[in-house]
C-alpha positions as CSV (number, residue, x, y, z in Angstrom):
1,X,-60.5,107.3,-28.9
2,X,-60.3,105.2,-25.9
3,X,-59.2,101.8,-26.1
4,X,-62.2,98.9,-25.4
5,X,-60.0,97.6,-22.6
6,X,-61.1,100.1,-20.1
7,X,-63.7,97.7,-17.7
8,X,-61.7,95.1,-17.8
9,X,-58.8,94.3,-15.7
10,X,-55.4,95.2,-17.2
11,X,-51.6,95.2,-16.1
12,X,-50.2,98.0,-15.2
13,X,-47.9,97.5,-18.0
14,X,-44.7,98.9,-16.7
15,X,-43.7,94.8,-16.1
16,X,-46.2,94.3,-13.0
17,X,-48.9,91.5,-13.2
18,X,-52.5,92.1,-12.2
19,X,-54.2,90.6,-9.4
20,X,-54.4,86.9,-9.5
21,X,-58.0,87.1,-9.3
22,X,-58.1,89.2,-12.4
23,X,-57.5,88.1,-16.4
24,X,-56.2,90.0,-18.2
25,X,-57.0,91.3,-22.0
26,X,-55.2,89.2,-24.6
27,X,-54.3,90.6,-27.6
28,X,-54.1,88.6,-30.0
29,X,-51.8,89.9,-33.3
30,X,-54.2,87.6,-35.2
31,X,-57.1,88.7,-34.5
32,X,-58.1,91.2,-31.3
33,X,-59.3,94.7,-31.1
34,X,-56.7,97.4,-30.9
35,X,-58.0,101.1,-30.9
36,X,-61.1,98.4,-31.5
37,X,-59.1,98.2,-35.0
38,X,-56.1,96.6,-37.0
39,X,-52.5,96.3,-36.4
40,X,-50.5,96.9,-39.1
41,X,-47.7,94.4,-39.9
42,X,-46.3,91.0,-41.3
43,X,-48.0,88.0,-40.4
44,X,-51.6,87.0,-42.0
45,X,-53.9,87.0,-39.0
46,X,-57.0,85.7,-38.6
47,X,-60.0,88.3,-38.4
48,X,-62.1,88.4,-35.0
49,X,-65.8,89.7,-35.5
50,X,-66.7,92.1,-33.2
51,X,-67.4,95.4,-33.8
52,X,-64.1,96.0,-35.2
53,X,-61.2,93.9,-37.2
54,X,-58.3,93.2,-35.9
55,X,-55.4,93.0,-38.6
56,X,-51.6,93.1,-39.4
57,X,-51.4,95.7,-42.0
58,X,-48.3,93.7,-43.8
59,X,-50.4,91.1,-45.9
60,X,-48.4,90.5,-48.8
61,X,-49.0,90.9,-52.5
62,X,-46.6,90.5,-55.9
63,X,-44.5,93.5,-56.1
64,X,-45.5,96.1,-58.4
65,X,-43.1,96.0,-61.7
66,X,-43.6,99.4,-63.0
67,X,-42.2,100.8,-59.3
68,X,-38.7,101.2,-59.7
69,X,-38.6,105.1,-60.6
70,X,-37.0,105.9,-57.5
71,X,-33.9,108.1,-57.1
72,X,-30.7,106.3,-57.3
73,X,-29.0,104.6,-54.2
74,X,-27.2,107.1,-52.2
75,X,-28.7,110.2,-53.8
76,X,-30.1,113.4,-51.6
77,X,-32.9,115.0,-52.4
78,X,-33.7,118.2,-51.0
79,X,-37.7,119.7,-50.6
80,X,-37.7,123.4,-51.7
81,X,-41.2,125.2,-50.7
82,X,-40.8,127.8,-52.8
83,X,-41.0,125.1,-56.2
84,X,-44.4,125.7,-57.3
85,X,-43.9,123.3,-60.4
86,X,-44.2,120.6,-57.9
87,X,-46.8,119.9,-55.0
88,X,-45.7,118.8,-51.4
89,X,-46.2,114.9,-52.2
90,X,-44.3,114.7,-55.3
91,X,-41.4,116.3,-53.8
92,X,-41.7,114.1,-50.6
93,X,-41.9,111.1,-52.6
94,X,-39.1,111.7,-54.6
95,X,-37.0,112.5,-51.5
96,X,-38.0,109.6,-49.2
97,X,-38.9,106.8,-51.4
98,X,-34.9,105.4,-51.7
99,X,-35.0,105.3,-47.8
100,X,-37.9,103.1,-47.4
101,X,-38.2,99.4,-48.2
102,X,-40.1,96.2,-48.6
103,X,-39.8,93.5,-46.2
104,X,-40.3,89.7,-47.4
105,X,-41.3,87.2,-44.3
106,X,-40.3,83.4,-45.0
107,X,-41.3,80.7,-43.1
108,X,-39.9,77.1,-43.2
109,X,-42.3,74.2,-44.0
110,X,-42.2,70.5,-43.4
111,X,-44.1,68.9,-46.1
112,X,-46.4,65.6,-43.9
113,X,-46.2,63.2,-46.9
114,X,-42.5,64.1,-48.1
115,X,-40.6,65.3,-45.1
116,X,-39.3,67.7,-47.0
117,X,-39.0,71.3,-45.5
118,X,-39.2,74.3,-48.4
119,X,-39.4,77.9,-47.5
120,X,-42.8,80.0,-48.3
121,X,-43.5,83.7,-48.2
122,X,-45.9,84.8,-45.5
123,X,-46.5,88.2,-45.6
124,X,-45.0,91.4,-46.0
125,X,-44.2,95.0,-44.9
126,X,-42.2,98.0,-44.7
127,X,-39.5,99.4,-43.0
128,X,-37.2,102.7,-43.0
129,X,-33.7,103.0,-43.4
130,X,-31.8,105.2,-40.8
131,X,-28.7,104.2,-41.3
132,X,-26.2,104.2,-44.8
133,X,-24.4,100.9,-43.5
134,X,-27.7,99.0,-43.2
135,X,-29.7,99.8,-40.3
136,X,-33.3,99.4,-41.2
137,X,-36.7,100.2,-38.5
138,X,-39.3,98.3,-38.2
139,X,-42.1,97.2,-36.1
140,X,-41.8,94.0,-34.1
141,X,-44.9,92.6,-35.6
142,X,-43.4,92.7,-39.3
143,X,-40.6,90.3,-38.2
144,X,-41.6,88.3,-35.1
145,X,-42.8,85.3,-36.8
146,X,-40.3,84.9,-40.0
147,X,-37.4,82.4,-40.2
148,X,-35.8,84.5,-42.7
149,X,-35.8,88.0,-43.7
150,X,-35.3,89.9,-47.5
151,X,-35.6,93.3,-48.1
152,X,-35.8,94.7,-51.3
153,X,-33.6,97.9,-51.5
154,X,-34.5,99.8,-54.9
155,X,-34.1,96.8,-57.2
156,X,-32.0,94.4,-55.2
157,X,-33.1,91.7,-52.8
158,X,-31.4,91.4,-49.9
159,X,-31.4,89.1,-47.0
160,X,-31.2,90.7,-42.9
161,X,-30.9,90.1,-39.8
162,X,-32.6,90.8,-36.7
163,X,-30.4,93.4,-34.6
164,X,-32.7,94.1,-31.7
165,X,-36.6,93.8,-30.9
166,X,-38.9,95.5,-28.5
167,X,-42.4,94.1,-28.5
168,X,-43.5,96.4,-25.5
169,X,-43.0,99.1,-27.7
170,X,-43.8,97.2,-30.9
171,X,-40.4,98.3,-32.8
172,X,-37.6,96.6,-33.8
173,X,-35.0,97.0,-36.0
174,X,-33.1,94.8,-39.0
175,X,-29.6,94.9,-41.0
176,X,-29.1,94.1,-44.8
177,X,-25.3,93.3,-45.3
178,X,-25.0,96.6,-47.1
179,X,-23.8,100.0,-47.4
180,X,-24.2,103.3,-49.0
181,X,-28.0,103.5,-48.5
182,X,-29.9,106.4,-48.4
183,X,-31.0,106.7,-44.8
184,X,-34.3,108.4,-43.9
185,X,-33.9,112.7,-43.1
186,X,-35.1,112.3,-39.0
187,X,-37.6,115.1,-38.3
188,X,-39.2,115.3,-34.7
189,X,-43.0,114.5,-33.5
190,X,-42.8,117.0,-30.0
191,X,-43.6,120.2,-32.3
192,X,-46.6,118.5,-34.6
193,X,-50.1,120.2,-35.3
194,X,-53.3,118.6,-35.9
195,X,-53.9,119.4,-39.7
196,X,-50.6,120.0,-41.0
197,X,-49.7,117.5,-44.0
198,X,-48.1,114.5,-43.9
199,X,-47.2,111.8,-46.6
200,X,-47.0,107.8,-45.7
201,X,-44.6,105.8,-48.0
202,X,-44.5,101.6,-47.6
203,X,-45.6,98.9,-49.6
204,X,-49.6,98.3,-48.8
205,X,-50.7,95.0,-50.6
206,X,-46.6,94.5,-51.8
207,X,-47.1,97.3,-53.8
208,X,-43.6,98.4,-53.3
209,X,-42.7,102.9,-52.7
210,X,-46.6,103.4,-52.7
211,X,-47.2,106.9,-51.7
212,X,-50.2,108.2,-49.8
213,X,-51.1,112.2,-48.9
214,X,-53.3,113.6,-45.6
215,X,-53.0,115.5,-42.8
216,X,-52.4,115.2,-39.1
217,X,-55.8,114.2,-37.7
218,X,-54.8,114.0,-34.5
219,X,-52.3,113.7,-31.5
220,X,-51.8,111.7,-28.5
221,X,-53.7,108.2,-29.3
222,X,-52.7,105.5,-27.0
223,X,-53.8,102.0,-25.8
224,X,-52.4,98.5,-25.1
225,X,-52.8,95.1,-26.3
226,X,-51.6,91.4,-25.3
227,X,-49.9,89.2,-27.8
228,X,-47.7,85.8,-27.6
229,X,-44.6,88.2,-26.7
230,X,-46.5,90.2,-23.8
231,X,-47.9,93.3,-23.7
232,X,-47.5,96.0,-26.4
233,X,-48.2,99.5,-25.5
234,X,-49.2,102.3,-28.7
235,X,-48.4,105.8,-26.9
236,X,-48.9,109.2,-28.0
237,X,-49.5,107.8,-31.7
238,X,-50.1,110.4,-34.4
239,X,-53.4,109.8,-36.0
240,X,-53.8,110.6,-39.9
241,X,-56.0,109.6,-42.8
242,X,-53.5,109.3,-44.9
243,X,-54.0,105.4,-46.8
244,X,-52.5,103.0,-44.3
245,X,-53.0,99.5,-45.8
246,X,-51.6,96.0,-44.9
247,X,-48.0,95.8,-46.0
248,X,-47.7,99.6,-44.6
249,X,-46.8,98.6,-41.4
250,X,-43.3,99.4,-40.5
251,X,-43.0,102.2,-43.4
252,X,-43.3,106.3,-43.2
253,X,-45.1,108.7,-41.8
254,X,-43.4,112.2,-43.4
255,X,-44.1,115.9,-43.0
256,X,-44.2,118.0,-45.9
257,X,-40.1,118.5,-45.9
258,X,-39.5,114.7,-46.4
259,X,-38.6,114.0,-43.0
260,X,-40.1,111.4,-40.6
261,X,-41.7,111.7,-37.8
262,X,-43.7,108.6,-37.2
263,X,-43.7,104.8,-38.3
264,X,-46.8,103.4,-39.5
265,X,-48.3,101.1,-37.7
266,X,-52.2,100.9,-36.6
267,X,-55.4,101.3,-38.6
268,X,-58.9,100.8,-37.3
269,X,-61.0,99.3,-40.3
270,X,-64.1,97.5,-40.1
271,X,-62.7,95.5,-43.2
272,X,-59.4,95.6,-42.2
273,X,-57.9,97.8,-44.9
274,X,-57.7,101.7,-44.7
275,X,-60.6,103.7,-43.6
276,X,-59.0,107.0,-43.5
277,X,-57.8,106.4,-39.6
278,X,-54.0,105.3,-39.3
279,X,-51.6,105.6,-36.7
280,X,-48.3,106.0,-36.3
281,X,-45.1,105.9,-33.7
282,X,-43.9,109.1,-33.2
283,X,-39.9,109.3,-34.3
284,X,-39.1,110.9,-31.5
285,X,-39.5,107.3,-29.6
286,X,-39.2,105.5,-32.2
287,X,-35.5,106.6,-32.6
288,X,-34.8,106.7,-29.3
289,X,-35.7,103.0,-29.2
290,X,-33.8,102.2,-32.6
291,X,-30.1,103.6,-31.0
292,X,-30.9,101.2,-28.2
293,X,-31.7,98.6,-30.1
294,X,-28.1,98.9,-32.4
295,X,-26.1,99.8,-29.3
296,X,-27.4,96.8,-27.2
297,X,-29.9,94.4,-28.2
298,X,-32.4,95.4,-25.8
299,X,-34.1,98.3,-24.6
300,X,-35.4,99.7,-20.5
301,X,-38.1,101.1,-19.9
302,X,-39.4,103.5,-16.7
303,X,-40.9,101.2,-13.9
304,X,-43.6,102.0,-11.4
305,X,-45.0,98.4,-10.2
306,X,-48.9,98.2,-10.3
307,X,-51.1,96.4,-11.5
308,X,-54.6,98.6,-12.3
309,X,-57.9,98.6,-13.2
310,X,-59.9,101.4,-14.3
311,X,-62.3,103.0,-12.3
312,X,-66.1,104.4,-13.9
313,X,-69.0,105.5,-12.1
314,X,-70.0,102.4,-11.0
315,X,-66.4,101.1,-9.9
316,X,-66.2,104.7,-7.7
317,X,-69.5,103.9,-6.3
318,X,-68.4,100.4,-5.4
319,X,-65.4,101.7,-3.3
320,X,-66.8,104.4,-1.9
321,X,-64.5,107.0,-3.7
322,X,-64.6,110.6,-4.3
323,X,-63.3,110.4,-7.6
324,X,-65.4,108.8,-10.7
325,X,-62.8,107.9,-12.8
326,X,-59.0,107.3,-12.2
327,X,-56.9,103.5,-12.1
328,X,-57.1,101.7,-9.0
329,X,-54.1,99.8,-7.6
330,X,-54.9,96.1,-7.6
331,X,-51.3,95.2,-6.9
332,X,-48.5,96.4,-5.7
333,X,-45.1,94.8,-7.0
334,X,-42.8,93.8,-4.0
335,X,-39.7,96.1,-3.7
336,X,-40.7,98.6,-6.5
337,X,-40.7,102.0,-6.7
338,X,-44.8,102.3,-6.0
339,X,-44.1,100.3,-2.9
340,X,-41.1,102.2,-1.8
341,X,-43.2,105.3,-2.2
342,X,-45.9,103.9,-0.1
343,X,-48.6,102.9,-2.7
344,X,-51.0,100.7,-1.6
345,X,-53.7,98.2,-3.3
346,X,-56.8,100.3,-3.3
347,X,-54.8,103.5,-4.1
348,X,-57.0,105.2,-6.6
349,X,-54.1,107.3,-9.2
350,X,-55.7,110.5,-10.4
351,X,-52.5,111.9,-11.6
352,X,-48.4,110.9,-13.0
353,X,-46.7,113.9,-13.2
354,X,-48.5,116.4,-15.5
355,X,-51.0,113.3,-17.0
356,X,-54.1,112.7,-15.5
357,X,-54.9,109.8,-14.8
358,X,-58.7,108.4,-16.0
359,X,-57.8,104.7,-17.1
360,X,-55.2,102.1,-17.2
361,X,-54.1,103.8,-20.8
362,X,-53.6,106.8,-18.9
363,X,-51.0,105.1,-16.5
364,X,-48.9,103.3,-19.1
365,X,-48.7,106.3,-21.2
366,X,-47.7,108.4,-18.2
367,X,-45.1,106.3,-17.1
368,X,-44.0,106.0,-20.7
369,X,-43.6,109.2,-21.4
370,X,-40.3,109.4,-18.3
371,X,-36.8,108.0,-18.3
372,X,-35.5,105.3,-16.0
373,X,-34.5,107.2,-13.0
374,X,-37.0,110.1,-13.0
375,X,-38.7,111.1,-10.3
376,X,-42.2,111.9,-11.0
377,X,-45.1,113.3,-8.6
378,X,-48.1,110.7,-7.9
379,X,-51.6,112.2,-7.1
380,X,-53.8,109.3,-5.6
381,X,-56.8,109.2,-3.4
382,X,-56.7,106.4,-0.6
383,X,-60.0,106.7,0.6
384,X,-61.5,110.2,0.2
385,X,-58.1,111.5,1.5
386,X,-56.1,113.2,-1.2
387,X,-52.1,112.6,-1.3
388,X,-49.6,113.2,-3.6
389,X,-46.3,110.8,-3.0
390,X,-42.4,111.5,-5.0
391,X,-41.6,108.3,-7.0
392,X,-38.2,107.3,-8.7
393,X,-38.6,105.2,-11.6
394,X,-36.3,102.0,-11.9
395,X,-35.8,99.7,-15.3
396,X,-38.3,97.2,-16.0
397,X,-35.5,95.0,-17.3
398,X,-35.7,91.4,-15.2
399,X,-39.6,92.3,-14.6
């Protein structure tokens, strides 16, 4: 799918601004279309009708009483294949459930006629534990708007903290004063095939260790979005039709030996609840993101410095260009990388490194996909001339 986003003027995303003459697409966690669809998370959200809803998937409902069948706390489960007494699920559910969790979000209140302040729920979603002294991921959305933070670990309630968010990457993770969880098995999402099974675990509705079965539908999903916190940018998401529902967000994607490989966190609905088309974080960023996160608070991320727009048919007629699809450069950021290279506005980018380039997606997951500090070929037409330029990425920290 390609995000809705592409005639429209769009950051670059790596920390740039667009053109001042340009506005950019707002996303709006309440209610904007992402994947023209819903985000899955923690804070009710208001639905905007187009031809899509927008959503959190971390609405809130009573917890389910009859749940608590789960392993006990600290307990290892191992998946053997060769156990035909049980299918794929059961043994996935019985080895992951004691590593995922429900997330509570509180608000505080002031009462107009009392003064009084109270605290109320507002929502709810999921989240994995990767850590046995605490550590628990999340997405950003699930805890960005909460004054106060309980996660329910088997049948205890227990408060957290926030260690570390990133919004641009829409992860972030918590800590529960606790130790001797069960922390999630970590698989890998680089070695994934379209059809292979998968299993998502979270707590749709509040409906706590709910367990859902389907396949990999596909790899490689990506788009952006604007929200109060900037820009958030899904890349490379796994797509599966495994039941993703609000309250899922934050919870686990797993393959069929138990371990994780993504963190749930898109659906595309038009109702807003699951339509057989969920997405996911791949682990292997998501973790990446976590150790940051616990070692320092905050994460970097690879740098080029424009702002884009995509370029169509009528955009490449407009110009004059060669090319009929690609992003052009609106801006260049002063003393970044792109200028140091030589980029220039009216570049057209055609290719990042191995990732051709066909729309502002396309850049952001490019530059995603490298380190700060790697130097990465850029293909670009200025003109009809063809020229490929060397760029070192820097940090967009300070950006």
């Amino acid at each position: 799918m390609r995000h809705d986003m592409d005639d429209e003027s769009v950051p670059q995303m790596d920390g740039s601004e667009p053109d001042g003459g340009q506005q950019p697409v707002k996303r709006r966690f309440s209610g904007a279309a992402v994947f023209g669809a819903a985000v899955a998370g923690g804070v009710i959200g208001a639905l905007l009708m187009t031809a899509v809803v927008l959503a959190f998937v971390g609405l809130g409902g009573s917890r389910d009483p009859g749940a608590d069948q789960a392993p006990a706390r600290g307990d290892t489960v191992t998946i053997d294949a060769s156990d035909l007494e049980m299918s794929f699920a059961e043994a996935v559910a019985m080895k992951v459930t004691p590593s995922v969790v429900n997330i509570a979000l509180q608000q505080q209140v002031l009462d107009p006629f009392t003064g009084r302040r109270s605290t109320q729920s507002v929502g709810n979603g999921s989240g994995v534990i990767i850590r046995e002294d605490g550590y628990i991921l999340t997405n950003n959305h699930v805890v960005a708007d909460a004054d106060s933070i309980v996660v329910t670990v088997g049948s205890e309630d227990l408060p957290a903290t926030v260690v570390g968010t990133d919004p641009s990457s829409d992860l972030a993770v918590i800590k529960v004063d606790d130790t001797g969880l069960t922390p999630i098995e970590i698989g890998s999402s680089a070695d994934l095939s379209v059809g292979e099974p998968v299993v998502a675990i979270g707590s749709p509705f509040g409906l706590e260790r709910t367990v859902t079965a389907g396949i990999v539908s596909a790899l490689g999903r990506s788009s952006l979005a604007e929200g109060p916190e900037g820009f958030t940018a899904y890349t490379s998401l796994i797509q599966t039709d495994a039941s993703i529902n609000p309250g899922n967000s934050g919870g686990a994607l797993c393959d069929a030996e138990g371990k994780l490989i993504g963190i749930n966190t898109l659906i595309q609905s038009t109702t807003g609840q699951s339509a057989g088309i969920g997405f996911a974080i791949p682990v292997d960023l998501a973790i990446g993101i976590a150790d940051e996160l616990i070692a320092d608070g905050t994460v970097d991320h690879p740098f080029l410095g424009v702002a884009t727009l995509t370029v169509d048919a009528n955009t490449a007629e407009a110009v004059g260009s060669p090319v009929d699809a690609g992003a052009i450069i609106q801006r260049v950021v002063e003393g970044s990388p792109a200028e140091q290279a030589g980029l220039e506005r009216g570049d057209i980018l055609v290719r990042i490194a191995d990732t051709e380039i066909r729309s502002v997606e396309d850049v952001f997951a490019a530059i995603r996909a490298q380190s700060v500090g790697d130097t990465v070929e850029v293909e670009f037409y200025r003109g009809t001339e063809s020229r490929v330029v060397e760029v070192t990425l820097a940090s967009d920290a300070g950006q």
